[in-house]
C-alpha positions in Angstrom: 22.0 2.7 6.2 18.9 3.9 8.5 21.1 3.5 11.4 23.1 6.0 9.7 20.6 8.6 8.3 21.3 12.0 10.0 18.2 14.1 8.8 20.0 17.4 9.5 22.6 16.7 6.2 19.1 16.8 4.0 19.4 20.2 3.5 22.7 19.9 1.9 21.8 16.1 -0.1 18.4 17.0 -1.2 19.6 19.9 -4.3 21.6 17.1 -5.4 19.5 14.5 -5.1 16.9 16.4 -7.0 19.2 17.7 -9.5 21.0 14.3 -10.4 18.2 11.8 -9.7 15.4 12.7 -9.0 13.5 11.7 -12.2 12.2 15.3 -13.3 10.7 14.6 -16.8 8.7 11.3 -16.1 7.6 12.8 -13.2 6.5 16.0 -14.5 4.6 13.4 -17.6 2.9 11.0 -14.8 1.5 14.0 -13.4 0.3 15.7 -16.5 -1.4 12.1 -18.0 -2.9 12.2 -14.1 -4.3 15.7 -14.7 -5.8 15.5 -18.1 -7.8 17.0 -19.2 -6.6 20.0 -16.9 -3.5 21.6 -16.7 -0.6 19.8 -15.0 -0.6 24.0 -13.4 -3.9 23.0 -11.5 -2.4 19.6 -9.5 -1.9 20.8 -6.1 1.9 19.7 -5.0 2.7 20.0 -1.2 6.7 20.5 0.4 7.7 19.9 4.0 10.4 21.9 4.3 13.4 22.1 7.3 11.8 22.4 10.8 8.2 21.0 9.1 7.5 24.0 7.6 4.4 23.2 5.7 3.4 24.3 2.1 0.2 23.6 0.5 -1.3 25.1 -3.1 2.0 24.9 -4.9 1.7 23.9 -8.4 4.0 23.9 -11.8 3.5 24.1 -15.8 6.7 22.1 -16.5 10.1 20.3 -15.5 12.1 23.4 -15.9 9.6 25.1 -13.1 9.6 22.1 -11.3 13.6 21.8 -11.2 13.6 25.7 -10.3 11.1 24.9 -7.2 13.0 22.1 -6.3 16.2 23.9 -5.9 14.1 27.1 -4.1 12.3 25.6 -1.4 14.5 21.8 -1.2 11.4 20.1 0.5 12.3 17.1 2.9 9.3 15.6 1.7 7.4 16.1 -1.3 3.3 15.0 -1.2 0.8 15.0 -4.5 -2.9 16.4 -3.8 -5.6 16.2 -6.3 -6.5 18.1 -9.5 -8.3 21.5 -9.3 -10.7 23.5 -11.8 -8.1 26.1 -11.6 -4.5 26.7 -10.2 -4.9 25.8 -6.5 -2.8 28.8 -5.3 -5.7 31.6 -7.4 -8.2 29.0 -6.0 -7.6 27.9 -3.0 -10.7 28.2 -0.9 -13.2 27.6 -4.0 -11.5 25.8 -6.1 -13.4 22.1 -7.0 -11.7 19.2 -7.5 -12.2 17.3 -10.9 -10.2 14.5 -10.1 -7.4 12.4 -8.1 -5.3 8.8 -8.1 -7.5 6.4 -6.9 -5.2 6.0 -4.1 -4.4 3.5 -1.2 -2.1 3.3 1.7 -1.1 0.3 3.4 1.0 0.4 6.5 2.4 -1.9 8.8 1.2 0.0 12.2 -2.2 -1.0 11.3 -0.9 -4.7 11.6 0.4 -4.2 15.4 -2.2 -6.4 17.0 -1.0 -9.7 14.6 2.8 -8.6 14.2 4.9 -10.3 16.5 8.8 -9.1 15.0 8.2 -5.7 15.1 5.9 -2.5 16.4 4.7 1.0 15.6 7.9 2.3 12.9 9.8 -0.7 12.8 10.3 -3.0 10.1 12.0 -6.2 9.1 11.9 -8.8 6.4 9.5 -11.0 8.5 6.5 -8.0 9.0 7.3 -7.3 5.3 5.6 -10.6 3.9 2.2 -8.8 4.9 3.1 -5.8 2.3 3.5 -8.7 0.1 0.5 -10.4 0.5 -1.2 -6.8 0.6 0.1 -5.8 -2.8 -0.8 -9.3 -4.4 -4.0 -9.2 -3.2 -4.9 -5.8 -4.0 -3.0 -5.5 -7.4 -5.1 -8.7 -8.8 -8.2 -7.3 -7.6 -7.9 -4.0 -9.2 -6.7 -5.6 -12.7 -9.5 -8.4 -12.4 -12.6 -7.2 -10.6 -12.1 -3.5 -12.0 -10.2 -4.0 -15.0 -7.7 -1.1 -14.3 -4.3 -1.1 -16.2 -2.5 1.7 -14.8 -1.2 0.9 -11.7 1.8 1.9 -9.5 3.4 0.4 -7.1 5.5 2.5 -4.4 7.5 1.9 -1.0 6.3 4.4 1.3 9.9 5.1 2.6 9.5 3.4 5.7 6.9 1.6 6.8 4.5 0.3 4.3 3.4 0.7 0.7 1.2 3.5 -1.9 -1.0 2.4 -4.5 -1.8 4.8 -7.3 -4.4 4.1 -9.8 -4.7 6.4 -12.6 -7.0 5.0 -15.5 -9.1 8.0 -15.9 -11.6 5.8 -14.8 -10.5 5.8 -11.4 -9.1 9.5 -11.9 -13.0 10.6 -11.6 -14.5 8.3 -9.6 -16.7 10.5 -7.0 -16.2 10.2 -3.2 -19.3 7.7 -3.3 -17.3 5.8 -6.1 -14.5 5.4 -4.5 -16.4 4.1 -1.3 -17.3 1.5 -3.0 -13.9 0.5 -3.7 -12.7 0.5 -0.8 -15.5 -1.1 1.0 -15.1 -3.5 -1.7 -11.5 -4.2 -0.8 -11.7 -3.9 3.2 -12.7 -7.6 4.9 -11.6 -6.9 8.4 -13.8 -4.4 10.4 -13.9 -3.6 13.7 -11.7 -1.9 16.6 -9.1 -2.7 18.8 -11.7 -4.3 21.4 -13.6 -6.7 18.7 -12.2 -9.9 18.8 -13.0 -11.4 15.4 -13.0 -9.3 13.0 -13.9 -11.0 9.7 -17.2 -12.3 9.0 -17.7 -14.7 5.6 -21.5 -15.8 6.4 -22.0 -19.3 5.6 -23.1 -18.8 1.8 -20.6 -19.9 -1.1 -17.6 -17.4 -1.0 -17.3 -14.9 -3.2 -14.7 -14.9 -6.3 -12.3 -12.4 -4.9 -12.1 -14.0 -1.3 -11.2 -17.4 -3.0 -8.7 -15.5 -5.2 -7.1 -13.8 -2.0 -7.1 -16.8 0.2 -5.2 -18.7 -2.3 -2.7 -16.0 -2.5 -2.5 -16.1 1.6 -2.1 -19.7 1.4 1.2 -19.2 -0.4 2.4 -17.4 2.5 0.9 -18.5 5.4 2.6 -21.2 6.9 5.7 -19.2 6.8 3.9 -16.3 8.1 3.0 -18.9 11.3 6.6 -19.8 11.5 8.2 -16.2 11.5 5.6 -14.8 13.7 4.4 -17.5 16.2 0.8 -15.8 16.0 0.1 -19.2 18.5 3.2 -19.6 20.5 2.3 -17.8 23.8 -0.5 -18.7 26.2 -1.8 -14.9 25.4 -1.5 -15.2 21.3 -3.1 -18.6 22.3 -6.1 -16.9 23.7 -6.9 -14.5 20.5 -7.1 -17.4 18.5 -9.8 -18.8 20.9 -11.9 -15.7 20.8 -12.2 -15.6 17.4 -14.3 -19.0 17.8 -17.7 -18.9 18.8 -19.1 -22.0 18.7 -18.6 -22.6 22.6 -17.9 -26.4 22.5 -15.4 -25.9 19.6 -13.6 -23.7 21.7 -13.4 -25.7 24.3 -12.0 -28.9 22.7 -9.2 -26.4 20.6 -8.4 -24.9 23.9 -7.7 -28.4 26.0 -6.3 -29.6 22.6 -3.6 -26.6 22.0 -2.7 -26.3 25.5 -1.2 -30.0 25.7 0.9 -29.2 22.8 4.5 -27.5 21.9 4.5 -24.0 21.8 5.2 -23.9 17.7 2.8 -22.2 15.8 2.3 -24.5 12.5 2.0 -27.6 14.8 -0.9 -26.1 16.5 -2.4 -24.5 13.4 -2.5 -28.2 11.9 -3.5 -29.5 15.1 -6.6 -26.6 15.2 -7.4 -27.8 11.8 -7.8 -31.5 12.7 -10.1 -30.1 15.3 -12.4 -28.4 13.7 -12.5 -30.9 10.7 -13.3 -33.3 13.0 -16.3 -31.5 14.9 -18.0 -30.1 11.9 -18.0 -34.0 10.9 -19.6 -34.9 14.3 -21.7 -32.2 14.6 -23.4 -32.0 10.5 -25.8 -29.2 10.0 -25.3 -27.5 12.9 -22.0 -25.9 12.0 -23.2 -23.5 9.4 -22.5 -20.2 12.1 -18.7 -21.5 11.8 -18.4 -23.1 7.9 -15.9 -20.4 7.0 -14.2 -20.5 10.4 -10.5 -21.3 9.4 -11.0 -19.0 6.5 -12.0 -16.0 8.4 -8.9 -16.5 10.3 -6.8 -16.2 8.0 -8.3 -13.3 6.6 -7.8 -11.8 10.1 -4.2 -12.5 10.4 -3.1 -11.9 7.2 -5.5 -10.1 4.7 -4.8 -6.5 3.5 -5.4 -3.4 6.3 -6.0 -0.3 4.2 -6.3 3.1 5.8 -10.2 3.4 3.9 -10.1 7.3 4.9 -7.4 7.9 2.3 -8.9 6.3 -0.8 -12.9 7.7 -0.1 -11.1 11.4 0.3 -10.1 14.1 -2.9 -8.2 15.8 0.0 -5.7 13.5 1.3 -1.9 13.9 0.2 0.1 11.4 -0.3 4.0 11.0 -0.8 5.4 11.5 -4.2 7.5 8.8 -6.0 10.8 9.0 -5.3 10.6 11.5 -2.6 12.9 10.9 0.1 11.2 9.9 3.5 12.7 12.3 6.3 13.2 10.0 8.8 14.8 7.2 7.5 16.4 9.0 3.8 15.0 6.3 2.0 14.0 6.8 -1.3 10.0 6.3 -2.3 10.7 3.8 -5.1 8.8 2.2 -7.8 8.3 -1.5 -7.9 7.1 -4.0 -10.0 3.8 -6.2 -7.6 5.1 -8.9 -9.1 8.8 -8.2 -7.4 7.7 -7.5 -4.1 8.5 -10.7 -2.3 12.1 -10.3 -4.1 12.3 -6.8 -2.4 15.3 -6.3 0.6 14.5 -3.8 3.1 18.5 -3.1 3.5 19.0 -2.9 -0.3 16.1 0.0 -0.9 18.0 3.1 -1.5 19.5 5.8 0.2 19.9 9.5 -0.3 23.4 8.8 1.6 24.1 5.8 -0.1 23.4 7.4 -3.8 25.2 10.1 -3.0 28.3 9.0 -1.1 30.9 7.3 -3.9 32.7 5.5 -1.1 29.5 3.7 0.9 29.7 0.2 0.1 26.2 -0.1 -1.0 26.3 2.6 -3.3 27.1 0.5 -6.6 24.1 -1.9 -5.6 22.0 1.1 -4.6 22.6 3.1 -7.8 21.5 0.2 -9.6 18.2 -0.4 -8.0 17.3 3.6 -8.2 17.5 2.7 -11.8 15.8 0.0 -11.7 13.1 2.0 -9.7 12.8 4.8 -12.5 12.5 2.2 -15.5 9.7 0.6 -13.2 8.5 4.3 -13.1 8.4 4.8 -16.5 7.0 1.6 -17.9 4.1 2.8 -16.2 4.3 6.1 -17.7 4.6 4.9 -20.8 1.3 2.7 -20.8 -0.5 5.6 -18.9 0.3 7.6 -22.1 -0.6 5.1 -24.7 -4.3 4.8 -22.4 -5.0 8.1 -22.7 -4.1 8.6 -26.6 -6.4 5.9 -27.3 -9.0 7.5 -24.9 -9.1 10.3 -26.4 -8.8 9.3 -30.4 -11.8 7.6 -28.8 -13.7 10.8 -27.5 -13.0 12.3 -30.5 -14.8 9.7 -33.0 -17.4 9.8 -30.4 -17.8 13.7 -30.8 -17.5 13.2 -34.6 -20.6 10.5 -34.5 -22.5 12.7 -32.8 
């Protein structure tokens, strides 16, 4: 359907999108259980309207205005900012921020320099096993290491995947706070000119890096297969200058060169290698102990833009807003589906709306499977913060 998307018809789909499916009232409750205890009128919402008109400052105190803007303004993209000590259009040059999503966003451009299928905005069920891996990853670690509950789960549109936390917890973490997180979270540092990029130190590994390596290990040999990360002299020559042990090098290099050009025959064959060295070679191979875990860390470990999670300021695209570009719909998914997830079977604003496409009964259905994915999460948002705050009240009553 992208091949068909025709983003000057949005002005016409979008009122009835908005009217018919966009879902209003779990929207509108998401957002108020992500502003409490403010007003859901001081979350700052954002439209891009026809021509990229910009608006910032908007804000609602219910459905029924939120419907009413919708219809006004029919933004081509709809973005969520962070919660104010006052309406953000009164306040808007000195108004504070009391809280925001702990938020993260993962896209696939970030993975140019390892993905092999695709580049810059396109996509493909190969490239999309690193979202996969990506949500894994992060989703355990935020459950586990952090013990957050409320956690969603959204397709970006086009090109990658959002992450919003909103255990109040996370909804007033400072900028320091949420630092931490993402430094936490982020493995692979360095730019486009530093060759290795990941860098375990030879002590015992740490909980989460074992818990995310054996999540990459259920991916990775088909990861080698559908992107031949060895099967060119030049892809060839990355994997080499992530080794520095110079002897190493030198006996993967003659080793790998002799072979076929499939990746998971060399990977095996690297292994053997270095197995073999770090036998004949004893205590000298701490520098490299972690070697073959550090590269696959590199080539497959989660790339988060950090900026976006450490800032209050950043928006970031709504649920269910329609991305411009491609009129695919922002849906909900479960972390636990996203390996079952079809790029080709996301929906459309053309294929939701047009009764004759032939992937509208199939689309239809996973739109609703995307707002009861939406609203499970809703749902246990609201049950967190009843029982928060039955819980600040006895505390205020003790005291």
């Amino acid at each position: 359907m992208v091949g068909q998307h025709d983003e000057n018809m949005l002005s016409d789909m979008l009122p009835i999108y908005y009217s018919r499916l966009f879902p209003q009232n779990v929207f509108c409750r998401w957002l108020s259980c992500g502003s409490a205890p403010q007003p859901l009128s001081n979350r700052e919402l954002s439209f891009t309207l026809a021509d990229d008109v910009y608006l910032r400052y908007l804000s609602i105190s219910n459905q029924k205005e939120l419907q009413t803007l919708l219809q006004k303004k029919c933004p081509h993209k709809l973005d969520i900012g962070a919660v104010y000590n006052t309406k953000p259009s009164v306040g808007r040059h000195d108004a504070v921020v009391l809280a925001r999503e702990l938020v993260f966003d993962i896209d696939l451009t970030d993975y140019d320099e390892i993905r092999t299928c695709c580049q810059e905005a396109k996509v493909c069920e190969k490239c999309w096993m690193f979202m996969v891996i990506a949500c894994e990853i992060i989703d355990k670690a935020l459950k586990e290491d952090f013990g957050f509950q409320s956690i969603l789960w959204v397709f970006s549109g086009r090109r990658g995947i959002h992450c919003w936390v909103s255990d109040h917890e996370a909804r007033t973490l400072d900028s320091p706070g949420r630092g931490a997180v993402a430094d936490y979270l982020c493995l692979i540092t360095g730019g486009d000119n530093q060759n290795k990029k990941v860098h375990l130190g030879s002590d015992n590994l740490h909980s989460s890096i074992r818990r995310a390596l054996n999540i990459i290990d259920k991916y990775f040999e088909q990861l080698l297969q559908d992107q031949g990360f060895f099967s060119t002299p030049e892809r060839l020559e990355k994997l080499s200058k992530m080794i520095p042990d110079e002897a190493l090098r030198s006996q993967v290099q003659k080793n790998l060169d002799s072979m076929s050009d499939n990746s998971l025959d060399r990977w095996k064959t690297f292994i053997n290698t270095y197995e073999n060295y770090c036998r004949e070679t004893g205590i000298n191979v701490r520098k490299i102990r972690y070697l073959v875990e550090e590269i696959k860390i590199q080539y497959c470990y989660p790339r988060l833009d950090v900026n976006v999670t450490k800032g209050f300021n950043h928006l970031l695209k709504s649920p269910f807003s329609i991305h411009p570009k491609t009129g695919k719909v922002s849906v909900v998914f479960k972390p636990s589906n996203a390996k079952n997830i079809k790029l080709d079977e996301i929906p459309s604003i053309h294929s939701l709306l047009d009764d004759s496409s032939p992937d509208n009964a199939q689309h239809q259905a996973n739109m609703r499977t995307a707002v009861k994915n939406f609203q499970e999460v809703v749902f246990s948002l609201e049950k967190l913060e009843a029982i928060r705050k039955k819980n600040d009240a006895n505390v205020s009553l003790e005291f």
